[in-house]
ZALUM-87548 format. One record per residue (C-alpha): x negated, y, z negated; residue number from 1. Coordinates in Angstrom, 3 decimals, m for minus. Each point is the difference from the previous one (the first is absolute). Layout:
BEGIN
u; v; w; nr
X; Y; Z; NUM .
...
This chain:
BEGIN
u; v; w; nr
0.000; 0.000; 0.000; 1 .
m2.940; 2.245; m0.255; 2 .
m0.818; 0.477; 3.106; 3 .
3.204; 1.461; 1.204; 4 .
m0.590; 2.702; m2.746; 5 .
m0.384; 3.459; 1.074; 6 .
m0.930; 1.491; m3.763; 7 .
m2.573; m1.318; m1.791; 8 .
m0.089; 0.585; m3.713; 9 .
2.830; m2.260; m1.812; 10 .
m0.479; 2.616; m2.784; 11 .
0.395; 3.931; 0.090; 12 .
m0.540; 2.306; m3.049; 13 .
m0.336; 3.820; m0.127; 14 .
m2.975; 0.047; m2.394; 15 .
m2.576; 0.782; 1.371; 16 .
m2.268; 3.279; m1.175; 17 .
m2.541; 2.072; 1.302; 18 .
1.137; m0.454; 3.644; 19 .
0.993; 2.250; 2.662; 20 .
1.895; m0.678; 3.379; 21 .
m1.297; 3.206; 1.811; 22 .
m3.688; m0.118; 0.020; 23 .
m0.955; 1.675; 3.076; 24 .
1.325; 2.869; m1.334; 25 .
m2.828; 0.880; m0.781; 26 .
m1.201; 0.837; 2.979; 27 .
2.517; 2.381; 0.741; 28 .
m0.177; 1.665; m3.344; 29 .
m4.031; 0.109; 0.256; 30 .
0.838; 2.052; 3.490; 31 .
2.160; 2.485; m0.973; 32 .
m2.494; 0.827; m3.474; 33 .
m3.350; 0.198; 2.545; 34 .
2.171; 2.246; 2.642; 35 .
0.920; 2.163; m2.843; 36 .
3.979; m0.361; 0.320; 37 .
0.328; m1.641; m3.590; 38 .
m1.862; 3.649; m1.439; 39 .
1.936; 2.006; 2.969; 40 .
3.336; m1.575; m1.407; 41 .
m1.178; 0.841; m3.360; 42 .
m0.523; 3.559; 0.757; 43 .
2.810; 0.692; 1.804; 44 .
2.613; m1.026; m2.538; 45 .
m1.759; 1.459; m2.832; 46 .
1.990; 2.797; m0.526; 47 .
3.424; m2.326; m0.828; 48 .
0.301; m0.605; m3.428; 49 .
m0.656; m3.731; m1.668; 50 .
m0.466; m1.781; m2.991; 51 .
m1.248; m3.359; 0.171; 52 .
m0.607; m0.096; 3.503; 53 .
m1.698; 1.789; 2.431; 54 .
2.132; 1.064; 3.050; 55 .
m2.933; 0.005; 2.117; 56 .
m0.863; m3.700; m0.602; 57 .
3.862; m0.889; 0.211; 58 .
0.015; 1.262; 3.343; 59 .
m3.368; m2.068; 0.717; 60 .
1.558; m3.062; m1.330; 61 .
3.192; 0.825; 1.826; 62 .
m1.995; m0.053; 3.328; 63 .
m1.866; m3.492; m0.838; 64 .
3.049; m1.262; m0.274; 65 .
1.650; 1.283; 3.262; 66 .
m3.047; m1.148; 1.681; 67 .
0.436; m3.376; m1.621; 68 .
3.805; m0.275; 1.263; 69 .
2.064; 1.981; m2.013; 70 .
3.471; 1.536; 0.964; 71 .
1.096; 1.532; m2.936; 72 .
m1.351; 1.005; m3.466; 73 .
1.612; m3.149; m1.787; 74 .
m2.681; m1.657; 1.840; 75 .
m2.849; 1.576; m1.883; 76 .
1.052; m3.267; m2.185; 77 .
m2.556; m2.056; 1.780; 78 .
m2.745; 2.316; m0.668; 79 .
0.600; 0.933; m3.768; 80 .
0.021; m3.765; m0.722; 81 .
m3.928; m0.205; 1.301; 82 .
m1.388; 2.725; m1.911; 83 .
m3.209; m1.335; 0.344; 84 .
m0.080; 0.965; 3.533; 85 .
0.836; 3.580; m0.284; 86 .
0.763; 1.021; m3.346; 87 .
3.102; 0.685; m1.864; 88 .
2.944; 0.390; 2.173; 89 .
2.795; 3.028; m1.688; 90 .
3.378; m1.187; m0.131; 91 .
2.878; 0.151; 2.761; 92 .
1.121; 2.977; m1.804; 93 .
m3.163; 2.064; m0.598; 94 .
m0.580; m0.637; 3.466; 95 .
3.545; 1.104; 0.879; 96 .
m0.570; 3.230; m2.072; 97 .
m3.346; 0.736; 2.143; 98 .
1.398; m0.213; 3.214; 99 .
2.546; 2.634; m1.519; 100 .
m2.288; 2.726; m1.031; 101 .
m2.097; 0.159; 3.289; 102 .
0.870; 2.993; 2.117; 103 .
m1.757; 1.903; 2.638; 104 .
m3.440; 0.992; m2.251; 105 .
m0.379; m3.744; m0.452; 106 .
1.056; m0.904; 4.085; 107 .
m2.518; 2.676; 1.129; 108 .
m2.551; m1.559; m2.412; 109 .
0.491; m3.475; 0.943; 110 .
m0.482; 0.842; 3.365; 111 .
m3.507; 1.269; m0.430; 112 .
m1.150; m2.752; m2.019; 113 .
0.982; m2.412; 3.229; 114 .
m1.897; 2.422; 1.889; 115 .
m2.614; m0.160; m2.113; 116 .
m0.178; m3.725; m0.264; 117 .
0.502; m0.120; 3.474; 118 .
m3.561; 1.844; 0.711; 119 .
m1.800; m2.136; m2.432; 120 .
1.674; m3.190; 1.629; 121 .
m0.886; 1.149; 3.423; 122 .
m3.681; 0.393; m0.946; 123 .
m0.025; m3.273; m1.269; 124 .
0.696; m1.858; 3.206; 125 .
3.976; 0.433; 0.313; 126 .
m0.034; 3.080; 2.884; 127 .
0.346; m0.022; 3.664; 128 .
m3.035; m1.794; 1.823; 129 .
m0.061; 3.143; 2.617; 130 .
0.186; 3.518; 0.519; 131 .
3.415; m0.256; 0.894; 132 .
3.276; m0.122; m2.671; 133 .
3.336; m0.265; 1.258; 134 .
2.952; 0.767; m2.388; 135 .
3.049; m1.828; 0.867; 136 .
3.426; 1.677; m1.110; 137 .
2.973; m2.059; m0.171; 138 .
3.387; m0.959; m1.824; 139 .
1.663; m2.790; m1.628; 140 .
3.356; m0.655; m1.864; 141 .
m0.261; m1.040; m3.205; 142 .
3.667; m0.940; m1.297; 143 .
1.575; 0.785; m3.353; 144 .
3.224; 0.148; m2.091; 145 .
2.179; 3.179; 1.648; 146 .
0.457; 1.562; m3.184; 147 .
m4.027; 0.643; m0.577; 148 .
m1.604; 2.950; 0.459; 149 .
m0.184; 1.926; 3.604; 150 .
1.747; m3.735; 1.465; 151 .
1.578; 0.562; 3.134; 152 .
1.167; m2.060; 3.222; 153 .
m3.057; m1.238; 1.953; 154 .
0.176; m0.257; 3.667; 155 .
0.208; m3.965; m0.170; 156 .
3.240; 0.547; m2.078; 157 .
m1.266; m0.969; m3.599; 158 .
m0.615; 2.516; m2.467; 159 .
m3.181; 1.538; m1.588; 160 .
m3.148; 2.065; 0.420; 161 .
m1.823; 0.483; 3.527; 162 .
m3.884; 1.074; m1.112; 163 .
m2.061; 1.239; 2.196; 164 .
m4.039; m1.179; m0.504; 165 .
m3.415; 1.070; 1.615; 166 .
m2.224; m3.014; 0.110; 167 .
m3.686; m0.271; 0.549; 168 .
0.621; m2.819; 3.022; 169 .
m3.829; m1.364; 0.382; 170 .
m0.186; m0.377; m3.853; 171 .
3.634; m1.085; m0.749; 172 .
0.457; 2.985; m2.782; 173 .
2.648; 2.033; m0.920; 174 .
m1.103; 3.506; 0.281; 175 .
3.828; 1.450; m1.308; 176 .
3.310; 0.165; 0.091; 177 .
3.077; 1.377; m0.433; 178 .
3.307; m1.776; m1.591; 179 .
2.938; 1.234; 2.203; 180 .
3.259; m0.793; m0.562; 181 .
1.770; m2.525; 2.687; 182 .
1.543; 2.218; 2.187; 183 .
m3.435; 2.110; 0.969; 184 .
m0.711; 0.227; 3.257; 185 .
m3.262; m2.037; 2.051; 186 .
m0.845; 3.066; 1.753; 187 .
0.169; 2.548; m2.637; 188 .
m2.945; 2.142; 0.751; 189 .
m0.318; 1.929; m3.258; 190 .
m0.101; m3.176; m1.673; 191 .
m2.687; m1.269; 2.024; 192 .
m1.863; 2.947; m0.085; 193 .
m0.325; 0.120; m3.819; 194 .
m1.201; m3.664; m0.300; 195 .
m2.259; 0.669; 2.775; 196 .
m1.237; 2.619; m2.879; 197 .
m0.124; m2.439; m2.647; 198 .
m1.761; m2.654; 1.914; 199 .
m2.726; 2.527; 1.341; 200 .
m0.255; 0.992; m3.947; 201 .
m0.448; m3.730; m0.722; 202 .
m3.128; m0.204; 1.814; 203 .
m3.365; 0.385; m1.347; 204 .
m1.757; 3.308; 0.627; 205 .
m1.931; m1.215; 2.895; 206 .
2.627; m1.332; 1.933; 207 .
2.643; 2.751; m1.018; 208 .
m2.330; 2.531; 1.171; 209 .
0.662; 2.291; 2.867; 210 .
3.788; m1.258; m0.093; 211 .
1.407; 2.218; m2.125; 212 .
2.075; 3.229; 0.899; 213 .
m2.264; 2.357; 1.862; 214 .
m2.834; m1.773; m0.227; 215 .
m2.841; 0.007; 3.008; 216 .
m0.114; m2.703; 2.360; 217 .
m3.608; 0.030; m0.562; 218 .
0.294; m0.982; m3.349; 219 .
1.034; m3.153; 0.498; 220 .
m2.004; m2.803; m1.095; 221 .
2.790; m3.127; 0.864; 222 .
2.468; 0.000; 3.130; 223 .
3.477; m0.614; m1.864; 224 .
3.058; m1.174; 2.364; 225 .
3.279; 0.128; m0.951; 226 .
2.233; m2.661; 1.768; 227 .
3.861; m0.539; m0.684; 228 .
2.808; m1.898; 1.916; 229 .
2.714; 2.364; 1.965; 230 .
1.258; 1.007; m2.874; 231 .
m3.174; 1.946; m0.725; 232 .
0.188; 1.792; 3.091; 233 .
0.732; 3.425; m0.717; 234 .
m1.725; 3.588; 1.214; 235 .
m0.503; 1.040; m4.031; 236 .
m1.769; m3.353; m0.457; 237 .
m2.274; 0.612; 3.007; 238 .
m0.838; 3.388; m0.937; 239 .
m0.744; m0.172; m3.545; 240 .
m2.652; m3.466; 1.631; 241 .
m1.302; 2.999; 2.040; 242 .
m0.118; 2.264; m2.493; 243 .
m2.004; m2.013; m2.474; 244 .
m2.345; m1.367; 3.065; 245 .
1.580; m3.468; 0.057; 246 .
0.784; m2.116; 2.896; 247 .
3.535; m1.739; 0.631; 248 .
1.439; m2.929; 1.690; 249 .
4.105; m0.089; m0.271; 250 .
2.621; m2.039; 1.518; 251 .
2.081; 1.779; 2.366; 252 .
3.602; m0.837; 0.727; 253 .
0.915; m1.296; 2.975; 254 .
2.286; 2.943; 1.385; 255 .
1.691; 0.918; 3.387; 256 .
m3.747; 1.893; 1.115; 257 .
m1.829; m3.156; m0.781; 258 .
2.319; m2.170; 1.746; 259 .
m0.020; 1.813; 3.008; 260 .
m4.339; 0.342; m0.136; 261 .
0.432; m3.960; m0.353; 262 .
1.763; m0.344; 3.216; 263 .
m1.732; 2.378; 2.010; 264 .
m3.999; m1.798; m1.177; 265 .
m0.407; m2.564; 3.191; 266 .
m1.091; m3.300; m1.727; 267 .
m3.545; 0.468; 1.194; 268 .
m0.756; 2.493; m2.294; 269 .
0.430; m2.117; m2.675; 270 .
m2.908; m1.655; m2.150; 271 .
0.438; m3.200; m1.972; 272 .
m0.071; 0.697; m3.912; 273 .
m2.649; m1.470; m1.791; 274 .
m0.509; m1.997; m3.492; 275 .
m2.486; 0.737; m2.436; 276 .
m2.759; m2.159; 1.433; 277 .
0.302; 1.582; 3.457; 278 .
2.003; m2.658; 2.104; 279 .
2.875; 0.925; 1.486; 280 .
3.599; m0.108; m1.852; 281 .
2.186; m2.570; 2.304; 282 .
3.401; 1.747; 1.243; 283 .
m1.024; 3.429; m1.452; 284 .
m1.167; 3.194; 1.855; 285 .
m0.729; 3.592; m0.433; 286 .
m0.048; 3.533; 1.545; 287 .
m0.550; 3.674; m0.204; 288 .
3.455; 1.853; 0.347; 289 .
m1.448; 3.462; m1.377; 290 .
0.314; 1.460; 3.574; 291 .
3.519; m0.404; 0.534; 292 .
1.227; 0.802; m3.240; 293 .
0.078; 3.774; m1.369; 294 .
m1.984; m0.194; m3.304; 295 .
m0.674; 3.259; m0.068; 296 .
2.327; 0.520; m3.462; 297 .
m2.997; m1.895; m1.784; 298 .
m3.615; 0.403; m0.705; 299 .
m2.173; 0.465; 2.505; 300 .
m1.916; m3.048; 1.564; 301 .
3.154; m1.723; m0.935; 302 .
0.144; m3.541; 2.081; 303 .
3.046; m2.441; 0.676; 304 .
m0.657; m3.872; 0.342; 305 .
2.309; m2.005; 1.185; 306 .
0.053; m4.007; m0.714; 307 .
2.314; m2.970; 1.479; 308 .
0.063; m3.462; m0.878; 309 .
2.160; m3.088; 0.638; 310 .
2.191; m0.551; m2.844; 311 .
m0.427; m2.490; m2.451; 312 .
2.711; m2.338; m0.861; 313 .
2.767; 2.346; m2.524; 314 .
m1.461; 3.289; 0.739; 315 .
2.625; 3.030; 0.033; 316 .
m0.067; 1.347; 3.189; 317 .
1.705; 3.507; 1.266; 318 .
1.911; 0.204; 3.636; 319 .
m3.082; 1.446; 1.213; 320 .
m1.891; m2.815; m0.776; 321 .
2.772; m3.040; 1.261; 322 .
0.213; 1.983; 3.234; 323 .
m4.252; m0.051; 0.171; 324 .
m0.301; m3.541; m1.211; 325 .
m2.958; 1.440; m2.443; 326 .
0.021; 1.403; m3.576; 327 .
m1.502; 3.265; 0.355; 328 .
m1.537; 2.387; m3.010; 329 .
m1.864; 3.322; 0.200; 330 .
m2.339; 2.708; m2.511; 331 .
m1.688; 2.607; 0.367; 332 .
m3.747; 1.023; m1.059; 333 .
m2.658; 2.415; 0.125; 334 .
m2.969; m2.266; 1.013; 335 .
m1.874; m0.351; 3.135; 336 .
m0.161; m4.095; 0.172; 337 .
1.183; m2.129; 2.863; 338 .
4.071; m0.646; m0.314; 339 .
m0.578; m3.824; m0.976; 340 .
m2.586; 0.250; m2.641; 341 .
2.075; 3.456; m1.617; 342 .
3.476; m2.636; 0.527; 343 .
m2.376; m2.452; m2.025; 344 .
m0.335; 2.494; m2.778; 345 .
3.764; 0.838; m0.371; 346 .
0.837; m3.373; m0.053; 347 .
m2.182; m1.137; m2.772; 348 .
2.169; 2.135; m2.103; 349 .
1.855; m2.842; m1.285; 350 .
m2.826; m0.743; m2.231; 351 .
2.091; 2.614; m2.225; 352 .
2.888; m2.594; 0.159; 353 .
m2.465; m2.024; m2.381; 354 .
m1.143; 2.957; m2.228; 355 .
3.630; 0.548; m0.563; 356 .
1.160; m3.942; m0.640; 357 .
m2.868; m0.277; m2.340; 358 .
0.848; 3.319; m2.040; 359 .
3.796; m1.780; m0.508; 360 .
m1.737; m2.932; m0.611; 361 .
m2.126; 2.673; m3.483; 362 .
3.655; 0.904; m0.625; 363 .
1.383; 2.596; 1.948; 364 .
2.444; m2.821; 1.241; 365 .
2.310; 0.832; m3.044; 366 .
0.196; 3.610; m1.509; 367 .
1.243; m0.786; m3.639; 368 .
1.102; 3.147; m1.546; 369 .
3.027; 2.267; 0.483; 370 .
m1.595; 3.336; m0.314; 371 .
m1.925; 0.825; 3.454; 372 .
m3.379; 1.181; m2.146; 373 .
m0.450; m2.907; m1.649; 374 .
0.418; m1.880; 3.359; 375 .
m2.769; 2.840; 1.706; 376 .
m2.373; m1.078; m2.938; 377 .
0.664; m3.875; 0.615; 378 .
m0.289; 0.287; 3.717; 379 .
m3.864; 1.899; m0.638; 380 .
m1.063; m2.971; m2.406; 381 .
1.291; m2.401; 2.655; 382 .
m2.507; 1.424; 2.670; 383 .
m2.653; 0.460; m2.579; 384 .
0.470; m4.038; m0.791; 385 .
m0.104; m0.982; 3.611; 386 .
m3.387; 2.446; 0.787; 387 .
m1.513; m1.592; m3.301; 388 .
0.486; m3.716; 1.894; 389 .
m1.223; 1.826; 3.506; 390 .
m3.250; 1.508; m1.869; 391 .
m0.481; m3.118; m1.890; 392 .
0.203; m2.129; 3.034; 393 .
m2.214; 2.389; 2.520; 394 .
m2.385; 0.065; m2.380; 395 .
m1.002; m3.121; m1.710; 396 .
2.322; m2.842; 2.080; 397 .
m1.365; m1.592; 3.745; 398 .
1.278; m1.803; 2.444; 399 .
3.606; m0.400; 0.144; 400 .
0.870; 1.085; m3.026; 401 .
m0.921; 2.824; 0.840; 402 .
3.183; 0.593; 1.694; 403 .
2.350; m2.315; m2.076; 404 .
3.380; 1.140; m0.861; 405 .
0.656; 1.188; m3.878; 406 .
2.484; m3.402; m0.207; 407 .
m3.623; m2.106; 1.331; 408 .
m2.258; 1.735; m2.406; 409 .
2.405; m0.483; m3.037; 410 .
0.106; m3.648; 0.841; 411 .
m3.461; m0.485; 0.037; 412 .
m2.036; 2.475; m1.835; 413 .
2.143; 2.127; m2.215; 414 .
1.959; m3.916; m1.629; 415 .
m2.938; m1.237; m1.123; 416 .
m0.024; m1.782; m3.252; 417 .
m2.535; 0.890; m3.129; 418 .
m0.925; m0.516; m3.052; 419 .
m0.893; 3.396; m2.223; 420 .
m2.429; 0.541; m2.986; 421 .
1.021; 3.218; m1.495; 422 .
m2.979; m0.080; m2.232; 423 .
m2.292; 0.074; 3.027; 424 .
1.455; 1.978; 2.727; 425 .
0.168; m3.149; 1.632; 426 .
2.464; m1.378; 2.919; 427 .
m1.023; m3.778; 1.444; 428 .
1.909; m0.617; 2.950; 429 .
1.603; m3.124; 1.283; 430 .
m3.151; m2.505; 0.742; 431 .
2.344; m2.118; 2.413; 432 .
1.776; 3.230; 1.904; 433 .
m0.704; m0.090; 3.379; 434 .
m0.565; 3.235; 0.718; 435 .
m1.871; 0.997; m3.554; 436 .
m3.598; 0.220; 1.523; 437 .
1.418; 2.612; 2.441; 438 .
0.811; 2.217; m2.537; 439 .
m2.529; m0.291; m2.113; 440 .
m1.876; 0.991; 3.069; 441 .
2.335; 3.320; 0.516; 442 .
m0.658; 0.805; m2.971; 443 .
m3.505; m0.185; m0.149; 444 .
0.633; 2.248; 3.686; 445 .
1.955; 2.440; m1.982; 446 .
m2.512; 0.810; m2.557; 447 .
m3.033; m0.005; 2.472; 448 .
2.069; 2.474; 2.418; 449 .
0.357; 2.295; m2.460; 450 .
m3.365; m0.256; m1.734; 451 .
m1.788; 2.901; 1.753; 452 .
2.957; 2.841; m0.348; 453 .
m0.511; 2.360; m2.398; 454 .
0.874; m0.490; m3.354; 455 .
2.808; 2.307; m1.044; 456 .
2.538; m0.381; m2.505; 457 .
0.157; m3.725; 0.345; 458 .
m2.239; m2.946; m1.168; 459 .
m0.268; m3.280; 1.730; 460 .
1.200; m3.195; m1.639; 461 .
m2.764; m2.376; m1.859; 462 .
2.491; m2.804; m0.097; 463 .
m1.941; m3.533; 0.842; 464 .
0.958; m2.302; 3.153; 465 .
């Protein structure tokens, strides 16, 4: 009869001590103290007031958990029963009364200590390989109860909030955001112009330089691109990425003018799109329409590209495109490339698609509060959990875990089972994991990364491997 047993052990008690289910924790809470965010949390909640608990480290524990899977605070549970990974864990309430007291002070605050841990984390190893850093805006519904704060009918019929977020798209960051309420609109310029703002604020000083309001284009150190879908596509957008010396790619509807530059192009002028190594994309080509469509309302050096492609098998399609037999999309630019390899570039914007699954998958997938400030501070620890996973994978992780999903790096590093002596600092991980050797070896990537910075206000961990 054994053999057709699935569990094991005949015998199951719950008492065992001085054992924790989260081990690899760890890791993620040794990133955020080297990059600074645990001190940048502390100082920007400083001013609320507290008794037994700080609201700075609340926040920091609140974000290890998000990172680790949580969705609302009842699930700081699983991390104030393993104190010995991060410390003392305040109660549901205390935690309830922090979120409370935050307002903007504490929002503006918070926002410069990502920044700041942001520039350490880049200098570590996390930042773009090149010279180039493309911010991709975009946004997603996130659902809710109708009676919570700023709730309103989506466009998919459901109810909730419709933020708006500026991504880093080579590094997989979130730069900022804005919490909208449901019924906001995808092209609303002045939105996008002040997270444009944000993002550009986000950066550190060497990329952010020469990008701000007014600023030369010579002093510019970094090229920054800004690209969006069509609902991006405004004039105000593409002036203020004028204005602050930044290029843009957008998507361009697919209007009456377009249509009619479509059918007047013969079919040798078009060029087959290309993938990322260089071959050809099968069923897909590209062309140039800027000469028979007046662009002249936008920025100068203003380009349209068009695109077609066969359809693939449940793809919406408009009149237009049942009467052509193709699917067809267009954007517009500023750059001077060849159509295919600037259609290749607008097209890899659906690496934001990712940055945006994996932020829902920190938390912003549920927004568990009724008042909308409480939600605007839960959404900012949500990205500030999924850039502490980013920064912890870009900079000590290889291979391909180095582009593993939150879900795959939960499963694998983050779950791992240890044993604790409190007396001695000391965390033994599972001998028999599968996947324990790997991050030991993060770790040990983590701490070597970071070795030459500067010391500032933060000391690196003696804790033995």
């Amino acid at each position: 009869m054994d053999a057709i047993r699935l569990a094991q052990p005949r015998t199951v008690t719950g008492d065992a001590e001085g054992l924790v289910s989260r081990g690899g924790l760890v890791w993620l809470a040794e990133t955020a103290d080297l990059t600074g965010l645990t001190s940048g949390l502390s100082d920007a909640f400083d001013t609320l007031a507290w008794r037994t608990r700080r609201p700075g480290r609340t926040m920091a524990q609140m974000v290890l958990a998000l990172a680790d899977g949580a969705s609302c605070l009842s699930d700081l549970a699983a991390l104030r029963g393993q104190p010995a990974v991060a410390g003392p864990v305040a109660s549901e309430p205390t935690v309830w009364r922090t979120f409370n007291a935050v307002g903007p002070v504490e929002l503006r605050a918070l926002a410069s200590a990502r920044a700041a841990a942001r520039d350490r984390a880049w200098a570590a190893g996390a930042g773009p390989d090149g010279e180039l850093l493309v911010i991709d805006m975009d946004a997603t519904i996130v659902t809710t109860r109708a009676d919570k704060g700023d709730a309103a009918p989506t466009y998919k019929r459901t109810y909730g909030h419709h933020p708006l977020l500026a991504m880093a798209g080579d590094c997989g960051e979130v730069l900022a955001g804005m919490l909208r309420p449901g019924n906001a609109g995808s092209n609303t310029a002045a939105d996008h112009v002040v997270v444009l703002s944000e993002a550009v604020d986000a950066l550190p000083e060497l990329w952010a330089a020469g990008h701000r309001p007014g600023d030369h284009p010579d002093d510019t150190a970094k090229e920054l691109v800004v690209r969006a879908d069509a609902g991006g596509a405004t004039h105000w957008l593409a002036e203020e990425c004028r204005e602050r010396n930044i290029g843009f790619s957008l998507g361009y509807a697919i209007d009456g003018r377009v249509r009619d530059a479509v059918c007047l192009t013969p079919d040798d002028h078009w060029q087959p799109a290309v993938e990322p190594d260089g071959t050809a994309r099968p069923g897909a080509e590209v062309v140039e329409l800027t000469h028979l469509v007046d662009l002249s309302a936008w920025p100068d050096g203003t380009r349209l590209i068009a695109r077609r492609e066969r359809p693939h098998p449940g793809a919406q399609l408009t009149l237009f495109d049942t009467i052509e037999g193709m699917r067809h999309t267009a954007f517009i630019c500023d750059h001077d490339d060849d159509p295919a390899t600037l259609e290749l570039f607008q097209r890899q914007r659906a690496r934001a698609e990712n940055v945006i699954r994996d932020t829902k998958a920190c938390g912003l997938a549920n927004l568990p509060f009724d008042d909308v400030v409480n939600n605007e501070v839960w959404m900012q620890l949500c990205f500030c959990a999924h850039d502490l996973l980013v920064w912890a994978q870009q900079i000590s992780l290889t291979g391909p875990l180095r582009r593993a999903t939150p879900k795959t790096l939960r499963h694998r590093l983050l779950h791992i089972a240890a044993r604790t002596t409190p007396t001695r600092q000391r965390l033994d991980l599972d001998r028999t994991w599968p996947w324990t050797t790997t991050l030991i070896d993060a770790l040990h990537h983590l701490r070597a990364a970071f070795a030459p910075l500067t010391v500032t206000d933060w000391t690196t961990p003696q804790a033995a491997l």
